[in-house]
N, C-alpha and C positions, 0 to 999 in steps of 0.2 A: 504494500500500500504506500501511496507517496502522494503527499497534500502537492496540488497544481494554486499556486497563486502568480501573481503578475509581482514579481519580487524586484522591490525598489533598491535592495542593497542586500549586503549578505554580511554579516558579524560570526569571523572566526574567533572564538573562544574557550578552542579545543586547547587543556593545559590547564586552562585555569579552574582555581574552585572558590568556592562561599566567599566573601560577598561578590568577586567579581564579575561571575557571569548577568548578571545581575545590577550590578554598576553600570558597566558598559553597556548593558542591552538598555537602559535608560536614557544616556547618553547618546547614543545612537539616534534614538524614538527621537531625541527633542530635535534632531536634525533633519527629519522627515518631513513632508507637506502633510496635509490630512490626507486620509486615505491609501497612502502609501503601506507595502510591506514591508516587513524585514525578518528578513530569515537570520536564525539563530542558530551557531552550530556549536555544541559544547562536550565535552566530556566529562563533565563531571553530573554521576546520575541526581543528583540534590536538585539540578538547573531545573529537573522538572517539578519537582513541587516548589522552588524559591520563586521560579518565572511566573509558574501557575498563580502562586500569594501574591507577588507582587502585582499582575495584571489587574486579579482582581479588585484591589486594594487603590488602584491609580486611574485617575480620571481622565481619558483620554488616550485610553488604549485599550484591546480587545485582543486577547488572543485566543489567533484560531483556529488551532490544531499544535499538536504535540507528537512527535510518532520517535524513535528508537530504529535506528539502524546499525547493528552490528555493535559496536562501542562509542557511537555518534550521536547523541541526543539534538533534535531538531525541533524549532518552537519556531511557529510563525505570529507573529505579533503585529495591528494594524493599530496604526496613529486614526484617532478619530477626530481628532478636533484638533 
């Protein structure tokens, strides 16, 4: 299974762990126009429940899908506003 979006940028943050996949995937976001994607590639398996809490938690972003490839955590994340 592999999420199909129109991907505005791509954030490698394979290496790193706690807080920074996470930092940076913020970072990123405030760089985006509304609606825009960004695909998130991390390895450390936390990114998905940290990305997951932080989404929620943040106004102005939506994420929308999460999937696990091999050792490669992938989070797609849209700027809404």
């Amino acid at each position: 299974m592999s999420a199909e979006y129109d991907i505005a940028e791509t954030l490698d943050v394979k290496g790193a762990s706690c807080p920074m996949p996470v930092v940076k995937t913020k970072s990123a976001i405030d760089d985006l126009a509304a609606d825009e994607v960004l695909e998130v590639l991390a390895t450390d398996s936390g990114s998905m429940s940290d990305i997951d809490g932080w989404a929620d938690g943040t106004d102005g972003v939506e994420l929308l899908a999460q999937e696990e490839s091999g050792d490669v955590y992938k989070h797609y994340v849209r700027k809404t506003e």
